[in-house]
LOTI-576960 format. One record per residue (C-alpha): residue in three letters; z, x, y. Coordinates in steps of 0.001 Angstrom, whole numbers, plus 500000, padded with zeros to 6 digits. Example, Ala and Ser with C-alpha at 12.3 -4.5 7.8 and 13.67 -1.06 7.14 Angstrom:
code->ALA	pz->507800	px->512300	py->495500 .
code->SER	pz->507140	px->513670	py->498940 .
***
This chain:
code->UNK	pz->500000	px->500000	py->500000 .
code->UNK	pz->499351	px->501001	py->503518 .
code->UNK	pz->500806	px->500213	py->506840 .
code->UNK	pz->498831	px->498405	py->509271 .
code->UNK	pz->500048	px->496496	py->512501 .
code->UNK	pz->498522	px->494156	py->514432 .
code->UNK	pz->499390	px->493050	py->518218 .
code->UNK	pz->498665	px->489679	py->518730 .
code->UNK	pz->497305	px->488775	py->522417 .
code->UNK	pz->501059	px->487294	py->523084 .
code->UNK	pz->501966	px->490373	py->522487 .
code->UNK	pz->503870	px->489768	py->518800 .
code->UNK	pz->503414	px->492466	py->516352 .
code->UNK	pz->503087	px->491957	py->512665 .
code->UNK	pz->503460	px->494847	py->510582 .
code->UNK	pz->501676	px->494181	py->506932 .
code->UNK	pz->501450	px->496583	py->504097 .
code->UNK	pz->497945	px->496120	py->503026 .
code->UNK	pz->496506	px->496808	py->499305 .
code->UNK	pz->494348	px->500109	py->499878 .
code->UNK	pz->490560	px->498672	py->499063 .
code->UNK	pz->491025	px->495565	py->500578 .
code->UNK	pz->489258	px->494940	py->504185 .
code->UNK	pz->491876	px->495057	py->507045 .
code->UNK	pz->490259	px->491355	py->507759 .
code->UNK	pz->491766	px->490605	py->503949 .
code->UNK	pz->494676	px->491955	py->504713 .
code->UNK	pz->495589	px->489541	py->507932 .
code->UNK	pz->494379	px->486705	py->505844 .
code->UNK	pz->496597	px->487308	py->503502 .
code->UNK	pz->499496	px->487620	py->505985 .
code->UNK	pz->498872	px->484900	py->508277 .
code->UNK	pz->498216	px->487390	py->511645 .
code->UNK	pz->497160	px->484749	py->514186 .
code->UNK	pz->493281	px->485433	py->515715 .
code->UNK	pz->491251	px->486794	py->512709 .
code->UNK	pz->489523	px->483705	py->512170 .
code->UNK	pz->486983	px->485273	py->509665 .
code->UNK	pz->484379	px->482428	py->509433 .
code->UNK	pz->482505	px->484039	py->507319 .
code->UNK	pz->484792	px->484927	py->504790 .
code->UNK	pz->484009	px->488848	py->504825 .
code->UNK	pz->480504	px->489297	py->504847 .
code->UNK	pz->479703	px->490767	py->508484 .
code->UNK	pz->477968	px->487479	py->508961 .
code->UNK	pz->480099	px->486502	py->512257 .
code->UNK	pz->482438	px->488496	py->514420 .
code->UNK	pz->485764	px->486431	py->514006 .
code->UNK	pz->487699	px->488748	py->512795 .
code->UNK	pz->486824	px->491253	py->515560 .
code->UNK	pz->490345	px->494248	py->516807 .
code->UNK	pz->490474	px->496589	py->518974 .
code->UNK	pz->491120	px->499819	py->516810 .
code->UNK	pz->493908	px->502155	py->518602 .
code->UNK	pz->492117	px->504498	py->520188 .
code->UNK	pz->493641	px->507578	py->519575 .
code->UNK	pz->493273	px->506960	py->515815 .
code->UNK	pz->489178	px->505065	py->515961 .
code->UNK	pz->487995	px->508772	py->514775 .
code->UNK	pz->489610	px->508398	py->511081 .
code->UNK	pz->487740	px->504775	py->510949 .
code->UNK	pz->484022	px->505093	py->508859 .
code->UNK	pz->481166	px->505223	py->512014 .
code->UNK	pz->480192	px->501085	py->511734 .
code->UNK	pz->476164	px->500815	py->510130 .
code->UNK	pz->473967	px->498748	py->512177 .
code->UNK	pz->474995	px->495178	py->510993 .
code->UNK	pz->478627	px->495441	py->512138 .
code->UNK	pz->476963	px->496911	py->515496 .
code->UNK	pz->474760	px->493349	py->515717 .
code->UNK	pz->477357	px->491496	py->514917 .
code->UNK	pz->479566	px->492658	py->517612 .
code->UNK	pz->476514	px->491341	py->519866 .
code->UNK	pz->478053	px->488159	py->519128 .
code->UNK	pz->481791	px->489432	py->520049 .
code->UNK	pz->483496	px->488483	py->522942 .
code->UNK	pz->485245	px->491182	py->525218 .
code->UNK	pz->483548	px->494050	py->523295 .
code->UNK	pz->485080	px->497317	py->524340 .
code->UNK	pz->484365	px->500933	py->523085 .
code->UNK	pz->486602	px->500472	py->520576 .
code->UNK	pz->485918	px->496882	py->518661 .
code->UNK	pz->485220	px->496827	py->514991 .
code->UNK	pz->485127	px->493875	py->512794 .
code->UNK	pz->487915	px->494185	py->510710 .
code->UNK	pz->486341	px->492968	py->507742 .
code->UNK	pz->483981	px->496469	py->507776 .
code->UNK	pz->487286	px->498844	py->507740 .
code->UNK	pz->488549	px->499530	py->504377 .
code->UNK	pz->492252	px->500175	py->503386 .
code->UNK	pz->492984	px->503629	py->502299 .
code->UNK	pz->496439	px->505982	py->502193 .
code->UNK	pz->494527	px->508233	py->505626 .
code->UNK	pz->494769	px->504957	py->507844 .
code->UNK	pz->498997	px->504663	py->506852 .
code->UNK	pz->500350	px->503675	py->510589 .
code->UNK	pz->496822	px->502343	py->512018 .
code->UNK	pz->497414	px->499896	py->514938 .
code->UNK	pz->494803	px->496928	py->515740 .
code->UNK	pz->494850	px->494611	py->518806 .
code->UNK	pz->493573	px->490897	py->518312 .
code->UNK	pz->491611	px->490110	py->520828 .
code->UNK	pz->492466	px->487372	py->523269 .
code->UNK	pz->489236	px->485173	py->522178 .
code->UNK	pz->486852	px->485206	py->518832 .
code->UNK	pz->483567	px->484135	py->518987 .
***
């Protein structure tokens, strides 16, 4: 298991230990965290389960392909740091990683 928190746009931070393989997106489903919507269950199809990845840690995070790019097009309040959290993978390196829901999904 791996730590992961997420801040909420209120503010409240949930800290989860997530099963490494899982998607982060998985992970907040599975623990109720309030603004991953994740319409599309997963599948990079839609960009509600879009977090702002701390930035001083966005380096250990896999570069996003092209489709997660796209799908951000879709994204609201996309900053230089937005992934879709269903495109980050749990593993042991990202132990600590802190993600910020946005204030809106699209």
């Amino acid at each position: 298991m791996t730590a992961i928190s997420f801040i909420t746009p209120d503010g409240t931070r949930y800290d989860i230990d997530a099963a490494d393989g899982a998607s982060v997106m998985q992970a907040a489903i599975r623990n109720d965290v309030p603004g991953i919507d994740a319409d599309c269950g997963g599948a990079c199809a839609c960009a509600t389960c879009h977090v702002y990845v701390d930035e001083a840690r966005l380096a250990e995070i896999p570069p996003m392909e092209a489709m997660e790019e796209d799908m951000l097009d879709f994204a609201l309040d996309v900053r230089p740091n937005s992934r879709l959290s269903c495109q980050i993978r749990v593993k042991p390196d990202l132990d600590g990683l802190t993600l910020t829901v946005p204030a809106r999904q699209a």
